[in-house]
DRENGU-276632 format. One record per residue: residue number from 1; residue in three letters; x, y, z of N, C-alpha, C in turn. Coordinates in steps of 0.001 Angstrom, whole numbers, plus 500000, padded with zeros to 6 digits. Example, Ala and Ser with C-alpha at 12.3 -4.5 7.8 and 13.67 -1.06 7.14 Angstrom:
% DRENGU-276632
  pos  code    n.xx    n.yy    n.zz   ca.xx   ca.yy   ca.zz    c.xx    c.yy    c.zz
    1   ALA  513190  494310  507800  512300  495500  507800  513200  496700  507800
    2   SER  512850  497750  507080  513670  498940  507140  512900  500030  507870
% end
This chain:
% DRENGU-276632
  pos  code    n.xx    n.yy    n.zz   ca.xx   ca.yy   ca.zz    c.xx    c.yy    c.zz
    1   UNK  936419  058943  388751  935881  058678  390088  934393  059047  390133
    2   UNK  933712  058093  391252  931681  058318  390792  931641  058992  392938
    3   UNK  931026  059449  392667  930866  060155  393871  929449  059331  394434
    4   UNK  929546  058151  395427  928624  057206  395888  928010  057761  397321
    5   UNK  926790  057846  397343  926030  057939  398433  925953  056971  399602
    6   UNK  926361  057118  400626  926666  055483  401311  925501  055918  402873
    7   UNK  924643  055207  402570  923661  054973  403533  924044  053857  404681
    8   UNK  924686  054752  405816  924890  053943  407178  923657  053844  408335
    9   UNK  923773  052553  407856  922403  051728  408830  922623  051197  409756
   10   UNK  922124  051413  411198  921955  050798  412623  920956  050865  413021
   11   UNK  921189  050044  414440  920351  049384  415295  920739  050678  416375
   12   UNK  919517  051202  416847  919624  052204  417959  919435  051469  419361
   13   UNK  919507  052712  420376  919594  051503  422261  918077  051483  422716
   14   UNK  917131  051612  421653  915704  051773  422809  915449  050459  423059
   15   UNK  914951  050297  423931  914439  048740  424379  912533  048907  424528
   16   UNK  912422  047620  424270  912661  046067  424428  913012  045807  422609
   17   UNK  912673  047173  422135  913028  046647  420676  913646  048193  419904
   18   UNK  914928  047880  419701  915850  048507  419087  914774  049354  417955
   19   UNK  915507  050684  416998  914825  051175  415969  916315  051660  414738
   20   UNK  915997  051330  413620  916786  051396  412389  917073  053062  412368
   21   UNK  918358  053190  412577  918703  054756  411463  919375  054451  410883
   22   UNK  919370  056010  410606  920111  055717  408694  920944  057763  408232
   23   UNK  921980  057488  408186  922548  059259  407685  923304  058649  406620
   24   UNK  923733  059654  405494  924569  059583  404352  925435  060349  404399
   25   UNK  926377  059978  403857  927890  060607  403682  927703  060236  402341
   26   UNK  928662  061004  401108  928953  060675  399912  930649  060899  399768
   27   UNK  931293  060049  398995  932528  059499  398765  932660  059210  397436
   28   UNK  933984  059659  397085  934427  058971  396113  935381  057713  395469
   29   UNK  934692  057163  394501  935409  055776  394210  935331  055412  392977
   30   UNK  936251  054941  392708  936459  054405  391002  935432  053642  390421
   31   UNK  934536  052534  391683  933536  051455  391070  932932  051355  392640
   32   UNK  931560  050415  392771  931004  050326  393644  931842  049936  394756
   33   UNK  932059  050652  395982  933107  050214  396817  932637  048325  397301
   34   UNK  933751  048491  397800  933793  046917  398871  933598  047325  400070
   35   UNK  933086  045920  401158  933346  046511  402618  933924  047286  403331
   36   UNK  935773  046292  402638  936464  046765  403226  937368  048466  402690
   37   UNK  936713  048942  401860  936989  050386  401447  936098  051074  402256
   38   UNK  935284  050805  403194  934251  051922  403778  934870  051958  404931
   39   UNK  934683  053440  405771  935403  053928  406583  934344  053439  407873
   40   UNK  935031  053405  408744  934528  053657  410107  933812  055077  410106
   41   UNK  932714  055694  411104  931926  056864  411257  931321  057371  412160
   42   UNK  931597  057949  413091  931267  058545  414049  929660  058821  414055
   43   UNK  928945  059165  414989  927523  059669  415106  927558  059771  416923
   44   UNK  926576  060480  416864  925921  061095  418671  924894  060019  419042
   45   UNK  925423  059529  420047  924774  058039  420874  924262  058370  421327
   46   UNK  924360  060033  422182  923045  060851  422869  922003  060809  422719
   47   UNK  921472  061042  421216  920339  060770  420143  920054  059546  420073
   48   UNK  920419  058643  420175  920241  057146  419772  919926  056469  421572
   49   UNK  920031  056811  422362  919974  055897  423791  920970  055250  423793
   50   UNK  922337  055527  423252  923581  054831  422992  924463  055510  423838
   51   UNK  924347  056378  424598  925420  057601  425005  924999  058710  425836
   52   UNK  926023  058988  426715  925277  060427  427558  925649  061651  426560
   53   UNK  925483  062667  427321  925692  064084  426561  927200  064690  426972
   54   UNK  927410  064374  427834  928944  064206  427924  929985  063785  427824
   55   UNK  929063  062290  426652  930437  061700  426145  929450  060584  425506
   56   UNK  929209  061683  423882  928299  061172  423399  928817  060193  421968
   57   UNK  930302  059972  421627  930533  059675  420585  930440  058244  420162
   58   UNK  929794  057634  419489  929962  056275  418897  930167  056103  417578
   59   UNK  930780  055024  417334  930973  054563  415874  930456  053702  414993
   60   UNK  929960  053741  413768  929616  052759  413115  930704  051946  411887
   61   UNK  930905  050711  412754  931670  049922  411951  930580  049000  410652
   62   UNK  930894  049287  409406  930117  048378  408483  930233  047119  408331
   63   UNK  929822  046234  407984  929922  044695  408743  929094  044030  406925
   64   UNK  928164  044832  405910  927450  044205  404769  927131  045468  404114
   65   UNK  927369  045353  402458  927202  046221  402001  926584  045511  400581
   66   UNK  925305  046664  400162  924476  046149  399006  924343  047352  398436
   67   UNK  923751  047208  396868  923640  048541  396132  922577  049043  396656
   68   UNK  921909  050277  396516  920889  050868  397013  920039  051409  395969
   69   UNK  919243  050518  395155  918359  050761  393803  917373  052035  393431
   70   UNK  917177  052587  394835  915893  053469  394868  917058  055092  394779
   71   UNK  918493  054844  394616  919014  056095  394848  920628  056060  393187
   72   UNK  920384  057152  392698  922009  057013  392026  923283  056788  392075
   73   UNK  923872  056146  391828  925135  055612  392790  924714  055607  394279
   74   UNK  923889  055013  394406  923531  054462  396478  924207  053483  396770
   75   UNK  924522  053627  397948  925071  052140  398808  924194  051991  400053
   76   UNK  924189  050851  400160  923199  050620  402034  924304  049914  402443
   77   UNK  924439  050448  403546  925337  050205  404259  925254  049457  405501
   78   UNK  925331  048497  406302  924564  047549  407214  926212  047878  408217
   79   UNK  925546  048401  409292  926298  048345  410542  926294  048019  411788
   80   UNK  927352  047814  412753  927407  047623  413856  928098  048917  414968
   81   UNK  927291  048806  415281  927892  050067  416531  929129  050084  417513
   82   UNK  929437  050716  417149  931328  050092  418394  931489  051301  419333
   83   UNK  932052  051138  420404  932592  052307  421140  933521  053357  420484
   84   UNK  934105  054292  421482  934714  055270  420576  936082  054867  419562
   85   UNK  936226  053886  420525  937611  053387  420127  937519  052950  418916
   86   UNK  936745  052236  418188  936139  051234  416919  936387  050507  416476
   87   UNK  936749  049852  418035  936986  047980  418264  936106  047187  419460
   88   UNK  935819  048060  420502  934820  047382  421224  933433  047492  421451
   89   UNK  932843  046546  420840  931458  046405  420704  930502  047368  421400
   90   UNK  929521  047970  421508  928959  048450  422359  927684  047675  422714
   91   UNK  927390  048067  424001  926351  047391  424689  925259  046626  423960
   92   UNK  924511  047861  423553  923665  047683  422673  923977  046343  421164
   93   UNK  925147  046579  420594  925726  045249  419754  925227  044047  419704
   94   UNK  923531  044030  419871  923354  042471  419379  924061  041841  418646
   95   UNK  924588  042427  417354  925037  041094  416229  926788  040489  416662
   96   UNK  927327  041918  417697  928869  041473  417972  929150  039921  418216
   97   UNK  928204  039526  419391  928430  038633  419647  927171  037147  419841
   98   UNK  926868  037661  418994  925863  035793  418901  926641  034826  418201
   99   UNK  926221  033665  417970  927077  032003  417497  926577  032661  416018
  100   UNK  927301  032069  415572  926827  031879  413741  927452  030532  413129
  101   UNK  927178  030626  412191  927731  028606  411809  926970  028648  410060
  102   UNK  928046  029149  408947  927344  029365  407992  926851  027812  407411
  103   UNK  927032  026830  408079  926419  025827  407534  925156  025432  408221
  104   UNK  924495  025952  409015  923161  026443  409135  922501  027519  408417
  105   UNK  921578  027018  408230  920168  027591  407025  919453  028332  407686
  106   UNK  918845  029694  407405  917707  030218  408249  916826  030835  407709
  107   UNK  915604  030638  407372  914648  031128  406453  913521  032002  407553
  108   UNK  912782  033460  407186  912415  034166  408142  911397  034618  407387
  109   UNK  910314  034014  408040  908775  034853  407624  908669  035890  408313
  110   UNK  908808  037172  408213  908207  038674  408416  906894  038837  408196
  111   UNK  905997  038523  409702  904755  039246  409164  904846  040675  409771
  112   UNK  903869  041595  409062  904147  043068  409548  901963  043726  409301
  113   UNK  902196  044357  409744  900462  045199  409565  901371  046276  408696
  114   UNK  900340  046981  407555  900066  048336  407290  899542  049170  408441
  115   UNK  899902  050472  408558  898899  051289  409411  899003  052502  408843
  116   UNK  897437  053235  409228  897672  054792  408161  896265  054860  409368
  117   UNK  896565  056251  409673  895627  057134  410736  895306  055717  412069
  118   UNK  896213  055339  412355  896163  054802  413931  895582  053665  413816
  119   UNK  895334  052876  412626  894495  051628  412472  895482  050942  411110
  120   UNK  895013  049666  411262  895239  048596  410054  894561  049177  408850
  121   UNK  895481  048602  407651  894961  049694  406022  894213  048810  406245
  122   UNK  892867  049382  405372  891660  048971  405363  890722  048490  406332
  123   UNK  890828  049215  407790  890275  048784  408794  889262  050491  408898
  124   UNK  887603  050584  408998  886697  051161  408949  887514  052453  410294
  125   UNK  886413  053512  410366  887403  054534  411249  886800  053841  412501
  126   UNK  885415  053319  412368  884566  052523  413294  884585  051134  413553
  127   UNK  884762  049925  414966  885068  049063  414431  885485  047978  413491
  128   UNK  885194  047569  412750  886607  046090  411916  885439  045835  410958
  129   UNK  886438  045393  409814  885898  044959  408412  884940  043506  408796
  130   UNK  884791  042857  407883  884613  041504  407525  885191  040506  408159
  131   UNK  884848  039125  409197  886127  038623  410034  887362  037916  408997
  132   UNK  887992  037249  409373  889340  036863  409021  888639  035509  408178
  133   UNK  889115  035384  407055  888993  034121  406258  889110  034469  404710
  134   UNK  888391  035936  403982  889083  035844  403073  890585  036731  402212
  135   UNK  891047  037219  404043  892291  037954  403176  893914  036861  403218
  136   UNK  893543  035488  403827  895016  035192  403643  895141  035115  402544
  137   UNK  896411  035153  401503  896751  035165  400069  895566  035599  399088
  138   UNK  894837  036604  399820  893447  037183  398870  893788  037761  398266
  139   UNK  893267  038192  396784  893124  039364  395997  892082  039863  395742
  140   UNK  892303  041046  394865  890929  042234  394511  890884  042927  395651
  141   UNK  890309  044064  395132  890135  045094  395720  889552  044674  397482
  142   UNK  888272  044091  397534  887960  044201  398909  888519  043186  400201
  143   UNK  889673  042493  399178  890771  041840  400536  891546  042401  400575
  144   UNK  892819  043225  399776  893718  043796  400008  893972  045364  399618
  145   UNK  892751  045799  399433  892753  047138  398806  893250  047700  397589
  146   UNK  893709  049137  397778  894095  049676  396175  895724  049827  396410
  147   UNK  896318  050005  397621  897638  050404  397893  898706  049190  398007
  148   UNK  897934  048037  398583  898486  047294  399453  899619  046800  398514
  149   UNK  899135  046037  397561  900024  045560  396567  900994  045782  395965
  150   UNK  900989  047491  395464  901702  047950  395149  903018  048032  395653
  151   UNK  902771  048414  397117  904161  048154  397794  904688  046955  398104
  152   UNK  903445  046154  398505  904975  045013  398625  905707  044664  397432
  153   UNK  905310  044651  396460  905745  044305  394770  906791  045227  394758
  154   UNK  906848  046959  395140  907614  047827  394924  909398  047247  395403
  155   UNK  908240  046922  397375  909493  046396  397899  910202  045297  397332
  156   UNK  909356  044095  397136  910191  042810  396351  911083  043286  395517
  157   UNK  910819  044179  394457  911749  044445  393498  913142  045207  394291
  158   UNK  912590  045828  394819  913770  046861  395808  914993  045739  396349
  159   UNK  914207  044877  396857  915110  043435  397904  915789  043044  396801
  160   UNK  915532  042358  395569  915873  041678  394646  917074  043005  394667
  161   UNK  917055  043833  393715  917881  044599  393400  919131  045094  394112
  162   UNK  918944  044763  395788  920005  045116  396682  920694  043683  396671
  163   UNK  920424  042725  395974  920781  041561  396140  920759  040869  397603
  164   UNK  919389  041056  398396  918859  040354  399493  918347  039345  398765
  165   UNK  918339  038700  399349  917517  036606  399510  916504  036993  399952
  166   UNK  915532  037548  399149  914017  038067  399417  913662  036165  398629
  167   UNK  912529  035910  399283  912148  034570  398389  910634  034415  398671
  168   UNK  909836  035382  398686  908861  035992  398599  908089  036531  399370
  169   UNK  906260  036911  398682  905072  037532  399624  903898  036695  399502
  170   UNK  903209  037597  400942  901884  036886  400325  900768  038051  401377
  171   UNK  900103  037998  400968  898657  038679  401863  898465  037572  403409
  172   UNK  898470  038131  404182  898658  037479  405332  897086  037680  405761
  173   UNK  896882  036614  407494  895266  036582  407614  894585  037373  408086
  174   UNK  894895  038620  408449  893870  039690  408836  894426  040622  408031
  175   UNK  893126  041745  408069  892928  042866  407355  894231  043819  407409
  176   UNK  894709  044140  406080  896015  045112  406283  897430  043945  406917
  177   UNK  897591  043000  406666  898670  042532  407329  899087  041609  405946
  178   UNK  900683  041758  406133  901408  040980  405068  902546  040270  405467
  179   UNK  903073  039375  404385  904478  038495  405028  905453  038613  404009
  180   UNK  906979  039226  403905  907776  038299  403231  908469  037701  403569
  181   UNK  909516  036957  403108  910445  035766  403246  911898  036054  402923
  182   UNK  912607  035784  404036  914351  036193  403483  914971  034258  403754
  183   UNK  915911  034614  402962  916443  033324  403671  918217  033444  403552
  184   UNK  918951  032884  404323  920443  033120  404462  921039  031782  405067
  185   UNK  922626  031802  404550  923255  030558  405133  924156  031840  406135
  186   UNK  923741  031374  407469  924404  031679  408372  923631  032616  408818
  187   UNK  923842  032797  410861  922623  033578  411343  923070  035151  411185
  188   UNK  924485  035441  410797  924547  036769  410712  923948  037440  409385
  189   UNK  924449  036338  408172  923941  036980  406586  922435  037139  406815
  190   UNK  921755  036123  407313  920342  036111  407365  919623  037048  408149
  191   UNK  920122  037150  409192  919579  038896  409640  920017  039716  409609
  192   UNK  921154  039856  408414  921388  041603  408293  920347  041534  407333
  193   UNK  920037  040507  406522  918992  040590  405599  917709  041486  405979
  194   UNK  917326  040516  406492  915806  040811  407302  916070  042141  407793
  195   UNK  917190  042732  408472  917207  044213  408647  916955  045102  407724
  196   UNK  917766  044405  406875  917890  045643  405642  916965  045677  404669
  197   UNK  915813  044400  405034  914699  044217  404167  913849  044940  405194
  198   UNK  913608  045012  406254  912689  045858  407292  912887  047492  407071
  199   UNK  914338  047759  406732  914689  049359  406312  913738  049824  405176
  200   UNK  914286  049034  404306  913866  049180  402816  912482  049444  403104
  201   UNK  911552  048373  403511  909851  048353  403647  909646  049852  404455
  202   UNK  910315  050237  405154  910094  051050  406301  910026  052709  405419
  203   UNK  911621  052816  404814  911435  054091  404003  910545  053534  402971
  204   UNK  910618  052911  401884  909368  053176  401033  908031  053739  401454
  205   UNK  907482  053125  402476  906218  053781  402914  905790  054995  403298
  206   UNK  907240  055707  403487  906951  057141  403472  906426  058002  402498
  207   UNK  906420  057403  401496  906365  058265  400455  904244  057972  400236
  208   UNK  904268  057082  400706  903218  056281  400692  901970  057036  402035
  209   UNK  903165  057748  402889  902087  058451  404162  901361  056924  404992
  210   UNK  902237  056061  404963  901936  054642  405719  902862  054365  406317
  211   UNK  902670  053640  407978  903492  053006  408785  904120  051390  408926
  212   UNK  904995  050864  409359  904771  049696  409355  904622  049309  410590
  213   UNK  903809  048217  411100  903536  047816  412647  904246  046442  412454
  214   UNK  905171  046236  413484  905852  045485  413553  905135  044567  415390
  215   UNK  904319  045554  416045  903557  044708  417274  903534  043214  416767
  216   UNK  903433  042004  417658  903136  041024  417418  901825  041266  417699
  217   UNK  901021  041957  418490  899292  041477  418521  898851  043222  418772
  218   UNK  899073  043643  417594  898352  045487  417501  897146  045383  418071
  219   UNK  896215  044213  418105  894939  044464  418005  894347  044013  419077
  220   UNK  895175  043660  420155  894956  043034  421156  894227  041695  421191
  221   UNK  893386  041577  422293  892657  040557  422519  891658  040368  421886
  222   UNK  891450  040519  420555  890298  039886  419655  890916  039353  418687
  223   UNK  889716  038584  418136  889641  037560  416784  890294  037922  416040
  224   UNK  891723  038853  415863  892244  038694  414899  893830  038319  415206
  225   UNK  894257  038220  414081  895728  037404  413998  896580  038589  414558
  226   UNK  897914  037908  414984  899045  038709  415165  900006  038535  414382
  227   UNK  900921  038680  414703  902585  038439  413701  903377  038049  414027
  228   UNK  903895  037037  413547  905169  036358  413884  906282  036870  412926
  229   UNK  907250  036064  412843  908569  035931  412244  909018  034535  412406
  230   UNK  908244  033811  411937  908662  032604  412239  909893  032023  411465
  231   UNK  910169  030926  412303  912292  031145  411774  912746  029645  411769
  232   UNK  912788  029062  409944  913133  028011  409416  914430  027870  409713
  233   UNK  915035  026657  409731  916284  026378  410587  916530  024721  409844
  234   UNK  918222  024762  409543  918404  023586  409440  919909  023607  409285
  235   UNK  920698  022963  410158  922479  022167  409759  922692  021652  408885
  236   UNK  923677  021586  408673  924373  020257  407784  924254  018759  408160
  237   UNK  924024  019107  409340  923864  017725  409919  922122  017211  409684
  238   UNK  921647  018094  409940  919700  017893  409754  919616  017494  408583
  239   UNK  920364  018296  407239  919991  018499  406419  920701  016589  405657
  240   UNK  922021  016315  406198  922160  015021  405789  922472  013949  406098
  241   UNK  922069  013717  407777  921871  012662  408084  921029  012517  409185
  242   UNK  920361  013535  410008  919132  013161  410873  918723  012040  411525
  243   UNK  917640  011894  411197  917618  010017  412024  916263  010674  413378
  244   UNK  915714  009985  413487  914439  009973  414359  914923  010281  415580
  245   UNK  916023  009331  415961  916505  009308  417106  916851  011253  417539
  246   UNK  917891  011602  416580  918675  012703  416951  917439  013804  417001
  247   UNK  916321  013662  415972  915298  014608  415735  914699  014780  417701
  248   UNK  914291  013785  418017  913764  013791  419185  914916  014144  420363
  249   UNK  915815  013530  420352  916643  014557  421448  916925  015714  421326
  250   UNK  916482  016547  419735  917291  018268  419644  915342  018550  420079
  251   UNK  914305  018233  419687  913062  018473  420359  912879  018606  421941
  252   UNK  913787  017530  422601  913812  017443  424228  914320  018713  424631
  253   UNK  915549  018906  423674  916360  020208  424294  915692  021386  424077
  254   UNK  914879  020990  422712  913861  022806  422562  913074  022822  423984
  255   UNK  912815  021818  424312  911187  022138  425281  912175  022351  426769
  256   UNK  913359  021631  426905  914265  021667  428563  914377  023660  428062
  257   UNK  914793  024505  426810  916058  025654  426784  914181  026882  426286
  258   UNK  912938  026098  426999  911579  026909  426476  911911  028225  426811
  259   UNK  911615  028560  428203  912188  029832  428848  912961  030684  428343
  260   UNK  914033  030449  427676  915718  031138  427070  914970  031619  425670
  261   UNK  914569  030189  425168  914229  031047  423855  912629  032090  423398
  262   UNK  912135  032222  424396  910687  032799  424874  911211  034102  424848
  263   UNK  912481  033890  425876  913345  035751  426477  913570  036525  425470
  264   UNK  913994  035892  424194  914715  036508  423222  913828  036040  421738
  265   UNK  912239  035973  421603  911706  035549  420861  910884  037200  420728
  266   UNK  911459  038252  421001  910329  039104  420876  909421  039686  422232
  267   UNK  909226  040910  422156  908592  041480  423202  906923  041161  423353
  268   UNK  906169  040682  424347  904883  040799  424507  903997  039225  423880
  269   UNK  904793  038585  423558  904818  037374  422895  903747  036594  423808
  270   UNK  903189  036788  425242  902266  035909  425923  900770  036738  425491
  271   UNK  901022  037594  424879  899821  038113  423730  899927  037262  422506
  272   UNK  900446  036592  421699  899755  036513  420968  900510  034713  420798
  273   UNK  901089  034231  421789  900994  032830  421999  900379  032602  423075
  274   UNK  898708  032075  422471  898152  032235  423458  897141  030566  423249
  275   UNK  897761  029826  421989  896609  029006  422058  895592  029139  420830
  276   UNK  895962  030225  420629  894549  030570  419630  895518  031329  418164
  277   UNK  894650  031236  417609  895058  031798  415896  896666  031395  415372
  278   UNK  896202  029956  415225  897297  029051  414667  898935  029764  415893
  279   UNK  898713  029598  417045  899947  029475  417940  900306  028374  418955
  280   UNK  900781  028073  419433  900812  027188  420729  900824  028580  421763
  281   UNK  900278  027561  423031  900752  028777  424473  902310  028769  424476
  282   UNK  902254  029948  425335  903764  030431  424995  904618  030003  426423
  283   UNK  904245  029206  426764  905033  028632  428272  904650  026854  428546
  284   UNK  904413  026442  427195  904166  025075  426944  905277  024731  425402
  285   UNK  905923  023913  425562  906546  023485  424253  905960  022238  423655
  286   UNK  905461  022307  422178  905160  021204  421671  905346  021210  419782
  287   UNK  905348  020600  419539  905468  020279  417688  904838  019063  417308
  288   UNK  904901  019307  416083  903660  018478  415437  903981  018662  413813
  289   UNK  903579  017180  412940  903938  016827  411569  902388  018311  410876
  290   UNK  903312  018830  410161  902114  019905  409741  901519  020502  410594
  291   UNK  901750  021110  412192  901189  021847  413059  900961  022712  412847
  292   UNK  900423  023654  412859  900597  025105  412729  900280  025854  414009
  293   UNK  899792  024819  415287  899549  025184  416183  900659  024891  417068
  294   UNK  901090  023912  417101  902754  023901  417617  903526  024812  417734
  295   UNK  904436  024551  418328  905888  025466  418811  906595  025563  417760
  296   UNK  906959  023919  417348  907844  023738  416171  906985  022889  415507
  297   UNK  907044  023404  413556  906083  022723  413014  906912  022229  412164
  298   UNK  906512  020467  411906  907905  019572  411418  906968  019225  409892
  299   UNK  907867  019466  408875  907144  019686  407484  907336  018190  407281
  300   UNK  905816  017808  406682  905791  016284  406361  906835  015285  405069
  301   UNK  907691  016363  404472  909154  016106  403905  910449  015757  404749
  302   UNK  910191  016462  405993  911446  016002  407397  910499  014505  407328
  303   UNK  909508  014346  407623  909347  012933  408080  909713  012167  407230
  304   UNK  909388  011931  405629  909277  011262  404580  910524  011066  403834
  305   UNK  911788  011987  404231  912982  011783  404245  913813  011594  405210
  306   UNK  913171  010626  405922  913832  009820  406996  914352  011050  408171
  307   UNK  913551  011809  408434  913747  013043  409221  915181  013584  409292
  308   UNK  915260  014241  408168  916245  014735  407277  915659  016118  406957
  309   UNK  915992  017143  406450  915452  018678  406034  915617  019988  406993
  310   UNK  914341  020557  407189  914450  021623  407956  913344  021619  408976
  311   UNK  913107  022275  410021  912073  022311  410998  911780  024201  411274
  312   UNK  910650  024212  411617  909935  025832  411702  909689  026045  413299
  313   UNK  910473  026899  413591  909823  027563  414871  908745  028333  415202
  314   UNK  907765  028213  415618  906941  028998  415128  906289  030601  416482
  315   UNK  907551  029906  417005  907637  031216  418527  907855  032768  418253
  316   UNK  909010  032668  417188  909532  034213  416852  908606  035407  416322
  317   UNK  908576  036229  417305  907275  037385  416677  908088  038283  415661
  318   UNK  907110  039295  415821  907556  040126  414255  908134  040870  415190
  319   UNK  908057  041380  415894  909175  042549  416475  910829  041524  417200
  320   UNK  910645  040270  416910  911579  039987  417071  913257  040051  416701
  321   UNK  914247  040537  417369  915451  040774  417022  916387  039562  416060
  322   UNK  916635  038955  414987  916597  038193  413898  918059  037691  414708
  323   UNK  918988  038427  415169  920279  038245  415878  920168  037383  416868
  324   UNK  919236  037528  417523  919529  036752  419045  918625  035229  418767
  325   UNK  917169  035361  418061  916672  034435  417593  917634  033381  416833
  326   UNK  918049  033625  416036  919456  032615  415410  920161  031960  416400
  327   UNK  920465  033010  417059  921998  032904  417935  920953  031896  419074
  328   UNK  920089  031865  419556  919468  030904  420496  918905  029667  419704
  329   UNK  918728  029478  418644  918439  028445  417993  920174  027630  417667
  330   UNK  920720  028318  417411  922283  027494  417399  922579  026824  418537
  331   UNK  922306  027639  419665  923193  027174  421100  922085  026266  421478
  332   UNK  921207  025760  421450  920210  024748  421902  920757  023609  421057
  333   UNK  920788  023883  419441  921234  022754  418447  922430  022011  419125
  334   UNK  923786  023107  419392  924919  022790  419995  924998  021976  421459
  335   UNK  923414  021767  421461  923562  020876  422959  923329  019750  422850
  336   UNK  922912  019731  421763  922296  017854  421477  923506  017286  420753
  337   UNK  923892  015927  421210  925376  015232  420662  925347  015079  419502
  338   UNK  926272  014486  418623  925875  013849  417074  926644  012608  417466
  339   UNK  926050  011630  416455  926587  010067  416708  927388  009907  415758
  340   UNK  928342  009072  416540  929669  008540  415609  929901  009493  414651
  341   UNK  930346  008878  413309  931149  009269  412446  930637  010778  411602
  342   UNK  929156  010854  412256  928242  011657  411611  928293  013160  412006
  343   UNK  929468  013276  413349  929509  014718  413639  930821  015144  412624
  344   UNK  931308  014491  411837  931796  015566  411118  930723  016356  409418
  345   UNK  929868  016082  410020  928490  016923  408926  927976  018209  410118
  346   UNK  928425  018154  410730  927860  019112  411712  927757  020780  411294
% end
């Protein structure tokens, strides 16, 4: 028997945007456990904004489990929070109940800032570097510094190794800011991902004496970029039989369901969809072949394969909740009909 470290991970109750913990228990087991060998686990909801002090107990039910590379016999453990009982969901439970449909695709750009002493890495203690133009996908020292690299590379390897659908990085367009890429069939696999790829980034940097800023617009109202999470999307049905026609009625329904998916696109979002630095305004819906200023940006392969493929939202910020974003991109899809014989690709 190997005595395994099992790192139980949740979503805490602060609002407008939840925060990751994490406690260990160690157990023993013959080989890397399965899901369903991990126990249910109590914790104090008091601490978490989950619970009063007089009746503080909640549970974490595990729901995805990956190896944990950075530890000896580690497990990460991906959970959902349940009442005491440890069958009914608790409030807080984004993932209990959103749509999922593993034959939808969801690919998720994470942009995020570095921060170290109250500013963006590599931002002067006195106003701002150099303006924005040569750090997107820059290298050398005076676009991305001496640290920067290191970690995301650290992290990539970390993702790879937990067996996340990491599918890459890149130096993003302002100073200190980066992106990676998860991608998943189905909206639950795909954002426990992105969770457990946000954990991972989150502890590494400790060691590092660096934060991660997950704000969509840290920097407020100037010339520089913010962060999205922008969130690739495609059915079975998009993916094989589409048609111009159907493309433009699931577009009608994005721009009629704008509002709904604005609510649940992330906190503070009329900061940094504003019109400016590759966004659309954030109370106007529009898309466009190669937009980047659009809502939804339709890759010139949807057109050229008879509008067939995938389409990019380009609303979802970085502090956005990966659960509800899915789960509102399904139920909009689910409103537009399919023709004839073609809804059984759905």
């Amino acid at each position: 028997m190997t005595k395994f470290k099992l790192e139980y991970i949740w979503l805490d109750g602060y609002t407008p945007v939840p925060n990751l913990r994490g406690k260990t228990q160690v157990k023993e087991f013959a080989e890397f456990p399965t899901l369903d060998q991990l126990p249910l686990w109590g914790f104090d909801g008091s601490s978490t904004m989950q619970a009063e002090g007089r009746s503080s107990d909640c549970v974490l039910k595990p729901v995805a489990v990956y190896p944990d590379p950075a530890r000896t016999n580690g497990v990460l453990v991906m959970c959902e929070v349940m009442m005491p009982d440890g069958v009914t969901p608790h409030a807080t439970n984004a993932r209990a109940t959103i749509l999922d449909d593993e034959g939808t695709w969801f690919g998720f750009e994470q942009e995020y800032f570095f921060y170290q002493n109250g500013r963006p890495l590599g931002f002067p203690e006195q106003g701002y570097p150099a303006p924005q133009g040569p750090y997107y996908t820059g290298v050398g020292y005076s676009n991305v510094g001496d640290v920067a690299r290191e970690i995301v590379e650290e992290h990539l390897d970390l993702c790879l190794a937990a067996g996340i659908n990491h599918e890459g990085i890149n130096a993003e367009v302002a100073k200190g800011q980066w992106e990676f890429q998860i991608f998943g069939k189905g909206s639950k696999r795909a954002a426990d991902e992105i969770w457990m790829a946000r954990y991972l980034l989150q502890r590494l940097t400790e060691k590092y004496g660096i934060d991660i800023e997950y704000h969509c617009k840290p920097l407020g109202d100037t010339d520089w970029n913010g962060s999205g999470m922008h969130c690739n999307f495609s059915t079975k049905y998009m993916r094989e039989v589409g048609g111009k026609e159907y493309f433009e009625a699931l577009m009608a329904q994005f721009d009629k369901n704008l509002l709904d998916h604005i609510a649940v696109y992330g906190p503070d979002n009329d900061k940094r969809l504003t019109g400016k630095h590759e966004t659309a305004p954030w109370n106007k819906f529009s898309y466009g072949v190669a937009d980047r200023g659009a809502s939804i940006r339709v890759p010139h392969s949807f057109i050229k394969n008879d509008y067939k493929g995938y389409l990019e939202d380009r609303r979802p910020n970085s502090q956005g909740c990966p659960y509800q974003i899915a789960s509102r991109v399904l139920k909009t899809i689910s409103e537009v009909p399919l023709s004839g014989s073609a809804s059984v690709a759905a």
